[in-house]
C-alpha positions as CSV (number, residue, x, y, z in Angstrom):
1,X,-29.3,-35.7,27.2
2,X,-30.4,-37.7,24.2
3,X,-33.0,-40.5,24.5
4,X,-33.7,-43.3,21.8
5,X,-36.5,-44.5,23.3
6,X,-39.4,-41.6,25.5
7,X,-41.3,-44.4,27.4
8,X,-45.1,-44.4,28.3
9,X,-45.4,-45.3,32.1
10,X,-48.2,-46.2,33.9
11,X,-49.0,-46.1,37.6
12,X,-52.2,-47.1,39.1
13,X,-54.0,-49.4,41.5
14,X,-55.7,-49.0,44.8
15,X,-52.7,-48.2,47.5
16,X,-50.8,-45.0,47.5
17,X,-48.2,-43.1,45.6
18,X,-48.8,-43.0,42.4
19,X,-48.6,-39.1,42.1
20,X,-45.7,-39.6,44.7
21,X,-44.1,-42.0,42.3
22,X,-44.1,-39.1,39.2
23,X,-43.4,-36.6,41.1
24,X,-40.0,-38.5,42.0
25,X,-39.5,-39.2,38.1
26,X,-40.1,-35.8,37.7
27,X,-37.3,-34.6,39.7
28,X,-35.0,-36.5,38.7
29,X,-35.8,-36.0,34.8
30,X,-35.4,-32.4,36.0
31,X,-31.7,-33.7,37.4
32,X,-31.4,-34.3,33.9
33,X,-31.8,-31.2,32.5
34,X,-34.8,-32.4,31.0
35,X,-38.1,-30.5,30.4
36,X,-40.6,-31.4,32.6
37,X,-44.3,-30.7,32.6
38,X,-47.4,-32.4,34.8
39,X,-50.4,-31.5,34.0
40,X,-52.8,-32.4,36.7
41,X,-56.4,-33.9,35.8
42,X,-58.0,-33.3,39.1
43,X,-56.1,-31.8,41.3
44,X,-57.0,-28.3,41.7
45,X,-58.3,-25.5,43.5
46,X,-56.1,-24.8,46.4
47,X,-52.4,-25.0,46.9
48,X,-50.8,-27.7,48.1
49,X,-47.5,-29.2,48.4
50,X,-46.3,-30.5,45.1
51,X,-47.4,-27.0,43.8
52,X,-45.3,-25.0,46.3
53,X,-42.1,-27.6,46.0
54,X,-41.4,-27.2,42.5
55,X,-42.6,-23.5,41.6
56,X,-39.1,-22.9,42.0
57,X,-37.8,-25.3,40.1
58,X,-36.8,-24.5,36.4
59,X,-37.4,-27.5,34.7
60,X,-40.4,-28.4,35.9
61,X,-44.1,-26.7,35.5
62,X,-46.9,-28.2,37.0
63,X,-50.4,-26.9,36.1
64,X,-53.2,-27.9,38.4
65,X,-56.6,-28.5,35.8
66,X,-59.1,-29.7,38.0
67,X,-61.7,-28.6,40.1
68,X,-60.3,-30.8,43.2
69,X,-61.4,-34.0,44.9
70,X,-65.2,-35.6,43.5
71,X,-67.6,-36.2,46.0
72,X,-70.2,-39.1,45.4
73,X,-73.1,-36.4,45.3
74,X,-71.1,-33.9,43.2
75,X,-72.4,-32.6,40.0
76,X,-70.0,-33.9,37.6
77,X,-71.0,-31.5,34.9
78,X,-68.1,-29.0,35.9
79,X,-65.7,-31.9,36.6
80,X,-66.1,-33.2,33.2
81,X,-65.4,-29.9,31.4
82,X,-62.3,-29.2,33.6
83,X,-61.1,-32.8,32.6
84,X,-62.3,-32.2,28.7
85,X,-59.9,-28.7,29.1
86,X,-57.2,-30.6,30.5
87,X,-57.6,-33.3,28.0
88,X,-57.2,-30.8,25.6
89,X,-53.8,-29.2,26.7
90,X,-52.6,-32.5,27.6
91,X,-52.6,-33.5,23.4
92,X,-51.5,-30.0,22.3
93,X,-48.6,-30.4,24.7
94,X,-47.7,-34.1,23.9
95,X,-48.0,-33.6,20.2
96,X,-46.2,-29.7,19.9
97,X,-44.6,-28.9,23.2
98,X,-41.4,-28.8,24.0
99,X,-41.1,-31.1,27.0
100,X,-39.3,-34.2,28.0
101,X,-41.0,-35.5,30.2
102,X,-44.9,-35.2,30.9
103,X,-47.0,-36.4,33.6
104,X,-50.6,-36.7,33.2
105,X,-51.6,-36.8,36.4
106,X,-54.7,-38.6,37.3
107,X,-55.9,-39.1,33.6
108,X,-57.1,-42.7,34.9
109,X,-59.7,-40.7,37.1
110,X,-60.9,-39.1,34.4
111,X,-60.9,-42.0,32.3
112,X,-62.6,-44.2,34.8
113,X,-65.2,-41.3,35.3
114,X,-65.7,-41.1,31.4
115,X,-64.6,-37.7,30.8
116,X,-61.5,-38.9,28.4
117,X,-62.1,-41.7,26.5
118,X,-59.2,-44.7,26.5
119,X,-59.3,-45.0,23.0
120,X,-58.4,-41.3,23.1
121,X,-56.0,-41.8,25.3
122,X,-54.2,-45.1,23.3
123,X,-54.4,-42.4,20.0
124,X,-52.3,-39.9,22.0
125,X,-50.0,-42.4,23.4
126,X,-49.2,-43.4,19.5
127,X,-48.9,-40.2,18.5
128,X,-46.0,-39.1,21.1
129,X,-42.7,-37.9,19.8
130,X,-40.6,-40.3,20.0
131,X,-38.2,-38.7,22.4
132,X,-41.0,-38.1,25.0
133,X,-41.4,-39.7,28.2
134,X,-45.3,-40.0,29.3
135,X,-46.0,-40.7,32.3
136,X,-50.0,-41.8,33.4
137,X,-51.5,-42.0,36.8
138,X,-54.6,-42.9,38.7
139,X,-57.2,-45.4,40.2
140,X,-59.0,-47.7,37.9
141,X,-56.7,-47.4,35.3
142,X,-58.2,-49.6,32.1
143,X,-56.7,-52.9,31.5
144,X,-57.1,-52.1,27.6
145,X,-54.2,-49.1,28.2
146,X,-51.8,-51.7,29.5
147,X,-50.6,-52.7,25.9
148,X,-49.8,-49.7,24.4
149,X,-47.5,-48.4,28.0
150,X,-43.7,-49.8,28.2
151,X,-44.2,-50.1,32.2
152,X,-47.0,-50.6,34.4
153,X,-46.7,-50.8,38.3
154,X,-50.0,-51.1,40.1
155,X,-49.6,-49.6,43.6
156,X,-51.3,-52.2,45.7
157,X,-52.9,-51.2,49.4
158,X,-52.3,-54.0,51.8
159,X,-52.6,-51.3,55.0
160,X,-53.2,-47.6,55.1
161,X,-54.0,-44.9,58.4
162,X,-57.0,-44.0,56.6
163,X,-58.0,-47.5,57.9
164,X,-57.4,-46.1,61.1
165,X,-59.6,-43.4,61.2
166,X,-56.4,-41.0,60.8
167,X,-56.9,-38.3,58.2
168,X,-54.7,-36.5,55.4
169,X,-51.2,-36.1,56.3
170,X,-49.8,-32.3,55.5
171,X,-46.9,-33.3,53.3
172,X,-47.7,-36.9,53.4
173,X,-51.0,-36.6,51.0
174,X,-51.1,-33.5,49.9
């Protein structure tokens, strides 16, 4: 499939489903016959869900980055290196790989946390191929990014079970 136009899509805000939401326009890319590849900023070190739903899927590669969640006490130290490494890949990939499609999953965390830079992140954005689809998720995503993306869709909570004292869902959250 030929594309004029790769868009740069955002998803952020407080309420759920931004990874959701990629993963969907990751599959269906993969429909496509198009190249898919997610590149996950903190998600890491165990395997959950996503990981063992699209291992067998052709078009799609997902590489988990991250160290995993960031508690409040954490020492960010290893968090920000894992992020820095990620960043890394992430603008090798967009500017040389052969992908579609790429989802940077959770690069607003990272941004937010100060371990990528927006201004770094703008730079890559206008350095895409033209063909490529970039897709960008996460909390606290910076106003300043909203410019430079085609669509933005901020995931807004207005209830959630957490509220409710009711934990992670297998297959729901993870």
């Amino acid at each position: 499939m030929t594309h004029t136009h790769g868009l740069v899509i955002v998803h952020t805000g407080a309420g759920k489903g931004k990874t959701t939401a990629a993963l969907g326009m990751a599959l269906r890319a993969a429909g496509q016959n198009l190249r898919v590849l997610i590149l996950q900023f903190i998600k890491g070190g165990w395997r959950y869900g996503e990981l063992e739903a699209l291992e067998p899927l052709p078009n799609i590669h997902i590489r988990p980055l991250g160290l995993g969640l960031i508690g409040d006490h954490d020492d960010l130290s290893p968090h920000r290196q894992a992020a820095r490494t990620a960043w890394d890949t992430a603008v090798q990939e967009v500017t040389q790989g052969p992908w579609d499609l790429i989802v940077l999953d959770e690069l607003c965390v990272a941004m937010h946390r100060g371990f990528v830079s927006t201004q770094e992140v703008i730079r890559l954005i206008h350095q895409k191929p033209p063909h490529l689809h970039l897709v960008i998720t996460g909390r606290h995503c910076p106003e300043e990014l909203f410019p430079h993306a085609d669509t933005v869709t901020l995931m807004q909570a207005v209830k959630h079970h957490h509220q409710a004292g009711i934990t992670a869902q297998p297959g729901v959250e993870f």
